[in-house]
N, C-alpha and C positions, 0 to 999 in steps of 0.2 A: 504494500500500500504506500503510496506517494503521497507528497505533500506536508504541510508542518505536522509535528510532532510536539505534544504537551504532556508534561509532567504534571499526577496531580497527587498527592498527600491528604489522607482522613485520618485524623488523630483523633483517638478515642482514648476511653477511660482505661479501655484493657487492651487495646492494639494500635497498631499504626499502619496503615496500609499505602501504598505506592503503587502509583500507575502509569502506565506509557498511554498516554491516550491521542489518536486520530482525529483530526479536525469534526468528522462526523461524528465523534462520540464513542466509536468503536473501541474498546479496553485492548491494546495489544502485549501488552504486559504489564505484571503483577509482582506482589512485596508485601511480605509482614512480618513485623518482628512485635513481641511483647510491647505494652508501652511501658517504660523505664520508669522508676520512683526515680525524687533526688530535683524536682522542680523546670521549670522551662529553659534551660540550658540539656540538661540530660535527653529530655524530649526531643527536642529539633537534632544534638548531635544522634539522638538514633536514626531520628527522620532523614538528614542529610544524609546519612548510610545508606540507606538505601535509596537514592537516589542515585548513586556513584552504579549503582548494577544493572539500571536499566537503557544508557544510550542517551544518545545526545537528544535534549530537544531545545522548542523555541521557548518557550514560558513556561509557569509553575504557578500551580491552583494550588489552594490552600485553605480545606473546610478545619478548622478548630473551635474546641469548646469553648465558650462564654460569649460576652459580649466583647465584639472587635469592632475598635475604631475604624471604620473604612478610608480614613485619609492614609492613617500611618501604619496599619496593619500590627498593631499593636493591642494586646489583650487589655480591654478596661476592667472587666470583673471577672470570674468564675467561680464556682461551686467547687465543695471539694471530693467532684467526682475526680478530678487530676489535679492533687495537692502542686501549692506553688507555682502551679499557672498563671495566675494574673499579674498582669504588665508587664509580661514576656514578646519582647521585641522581634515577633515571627517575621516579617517582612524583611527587617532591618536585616539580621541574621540571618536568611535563608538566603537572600540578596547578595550577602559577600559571598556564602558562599558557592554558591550555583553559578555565580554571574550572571544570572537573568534576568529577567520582569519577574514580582510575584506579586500574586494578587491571592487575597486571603481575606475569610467571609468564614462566618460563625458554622459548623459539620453539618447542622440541621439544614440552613438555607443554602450549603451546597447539594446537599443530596435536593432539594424545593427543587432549585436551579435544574437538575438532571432530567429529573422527572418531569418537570415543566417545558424543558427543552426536547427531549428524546424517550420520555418514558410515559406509563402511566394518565401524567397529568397534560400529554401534548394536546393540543386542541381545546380545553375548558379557558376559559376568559379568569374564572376567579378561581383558585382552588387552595385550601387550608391542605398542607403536606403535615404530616405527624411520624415522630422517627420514634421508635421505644425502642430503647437496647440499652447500656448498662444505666443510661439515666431515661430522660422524657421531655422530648423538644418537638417543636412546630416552627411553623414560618406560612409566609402567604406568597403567592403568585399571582401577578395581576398581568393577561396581559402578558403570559410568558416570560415576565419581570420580575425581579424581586420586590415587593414592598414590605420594608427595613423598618419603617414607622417612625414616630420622632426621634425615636431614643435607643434603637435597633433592635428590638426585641417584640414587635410585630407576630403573632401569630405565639409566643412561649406560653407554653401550659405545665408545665414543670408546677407550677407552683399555687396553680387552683387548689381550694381547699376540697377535698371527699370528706364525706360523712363517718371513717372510719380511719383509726391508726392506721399503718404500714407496719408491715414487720421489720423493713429498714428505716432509717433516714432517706428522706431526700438528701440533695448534692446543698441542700442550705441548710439541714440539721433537724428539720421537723418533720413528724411521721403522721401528719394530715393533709400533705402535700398526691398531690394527681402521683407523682413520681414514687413516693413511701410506697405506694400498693401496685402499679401497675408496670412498672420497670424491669429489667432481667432478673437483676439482684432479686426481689422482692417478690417475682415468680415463683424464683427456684428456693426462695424459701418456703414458701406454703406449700409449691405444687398444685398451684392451679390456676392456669393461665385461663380459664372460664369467666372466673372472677373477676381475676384484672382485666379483661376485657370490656366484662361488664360496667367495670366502674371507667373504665376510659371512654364508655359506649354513653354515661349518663354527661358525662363533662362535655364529650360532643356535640350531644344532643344541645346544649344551652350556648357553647361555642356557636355553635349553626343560628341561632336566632339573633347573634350578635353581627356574627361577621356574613352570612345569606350569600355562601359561594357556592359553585357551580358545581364542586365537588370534592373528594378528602381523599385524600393518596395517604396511606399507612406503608411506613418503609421500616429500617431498621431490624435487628436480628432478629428480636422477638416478633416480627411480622412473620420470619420464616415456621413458624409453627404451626403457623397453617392457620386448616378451621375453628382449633380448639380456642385461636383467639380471636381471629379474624369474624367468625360466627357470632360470635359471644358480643363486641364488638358492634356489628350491625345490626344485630336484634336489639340490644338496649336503645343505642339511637332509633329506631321502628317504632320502641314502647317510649319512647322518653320525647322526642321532640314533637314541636309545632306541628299540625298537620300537614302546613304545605312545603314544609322542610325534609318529611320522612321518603322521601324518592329522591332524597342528595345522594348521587353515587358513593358508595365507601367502597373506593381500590386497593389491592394492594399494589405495592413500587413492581414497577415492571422491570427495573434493572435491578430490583433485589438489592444486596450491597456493595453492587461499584455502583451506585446512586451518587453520593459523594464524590467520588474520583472521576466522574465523569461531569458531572456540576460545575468542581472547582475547577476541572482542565477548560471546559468549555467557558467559564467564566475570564478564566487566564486570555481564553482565545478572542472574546467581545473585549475586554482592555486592554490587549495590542493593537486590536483593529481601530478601538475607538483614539488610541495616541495619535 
């Protein structure tokens, strides 16, 4: 396959994943190592690693956890799903050393980006994207766009309150958070992904009367479990929302998890283009 070549990086709570990806979106190659403890220097020197094994490209996407300044690609906040993260200078860093362009945009709204570009969510005008994996994030598409909101946290549900503890923490310490009950962690401690779906399926539901998109892309690991949550999931929003909200499509990610790496590359690709 011809033509530029983009590098793209999903930094997560428990991995890091690397990608070769094709103008079109195409994943040509793949990378993951643990994600390292030890704070946002450790992180990126794994991240940079593997970058060194996949080949030359033009640019480098960049989905990471919390809120990211988009001038300077610098971490403003984070939870502590990845201790020591916040105002870890991703851009600045990954820029000396790649020598590239990088563009970097909070994991959730790069996986939005993908799925709104090449997956899932291509074609709907509005759609609410939802990632659950070791924590629980959202973002919005408008427009095949991202919209970031004033303060760039547009679309996060992490931190709705449910009607019932979690058997973890959320990533900000409380266990009446959307996150506490419906997250990987907080699955696999009950074993019963029925449940957390359910209660992600009632947040939805009032999500939906709020934000009246066109439709909700579920991505993230825990989406790979199929019906047990996915089901669980879409019946609650059936039983729980407004009437003429309950035929909101609820997808799942149709890139599964190069969702992110195919976002952030593609993102990389519209800020070269737009320089």
């Amino acid at each position: 396959m011809t033509g530029p070549r983009y590098a793209a990086l999903d930094i997560g709570g428990t991995k890091i994943a690397a990608g070769l990806v094709a103008g079109d979106g195409t994943v040509l190659d793949r990378a993951r190592v643990p994600t390292p403890r030890g704070g946002g220097a450790a992180v990126l020197a794994a991240a940079a690693g593997l970058l060194d094994g996949l080949g030359p490209f033009t640019a480098l996407g960049v989905g990471a956890p919390g809120v990211i300044d988009a001038a300077t690609g610098r971490v403003v906040s984070a939870t502590d799903v990845l201790p020591g993260w916040a105002d870890t200078p991703v851009r600045e860093v990954l820029a000396a050393r790649t020598g590239r362009p990088v563009a970097v945009v909070n994991d959730v709204r790069a996986m939005a980006f993908g799925e709104a570009s090449a997956g899932a969510g291509a074609g709907f005008h509005r759609v609410l994207h939802v990632s659950v994996g070791t924590g629980v994030g959202g973002a919005i598409t408008t427009g095949g766009r991202l919209d970031p909101g004033a303060h760039g946290t547009a679309g996060e549900l992490a931190h709705l309150l449910v009607p019932e503890d979690g058997p973890v923490p959320c990533g900000c310490g409380r266990r009446d958070h959307l996150e506490a009950v419906a997250s990987g962690p907080a699955i696999a401690a009950t074993g019963d992904p029925a449940r957390a779906g359910a209660l992600l399926g009632r947040a939805l539901a009032g999500l939906l009367a709020v934000l009246d998109p066109d439709a909700v892309v579920i991505g993230g690991g825990v989406a790979q479990l199929g019906a047990p949550f996915l089901d669980a999931v879409t019946e609650a929003v059936r039983d729980e929302a407004l009437p003429p909200l309950r035929a909101t499509p609820i997808l799942p990610a149709r890139l599964g998890t190069d969702a992110p790496l195919v976002g952030a590359a593609l993102l990389a690709r519209t800020e070269e283009r737009d320089r």
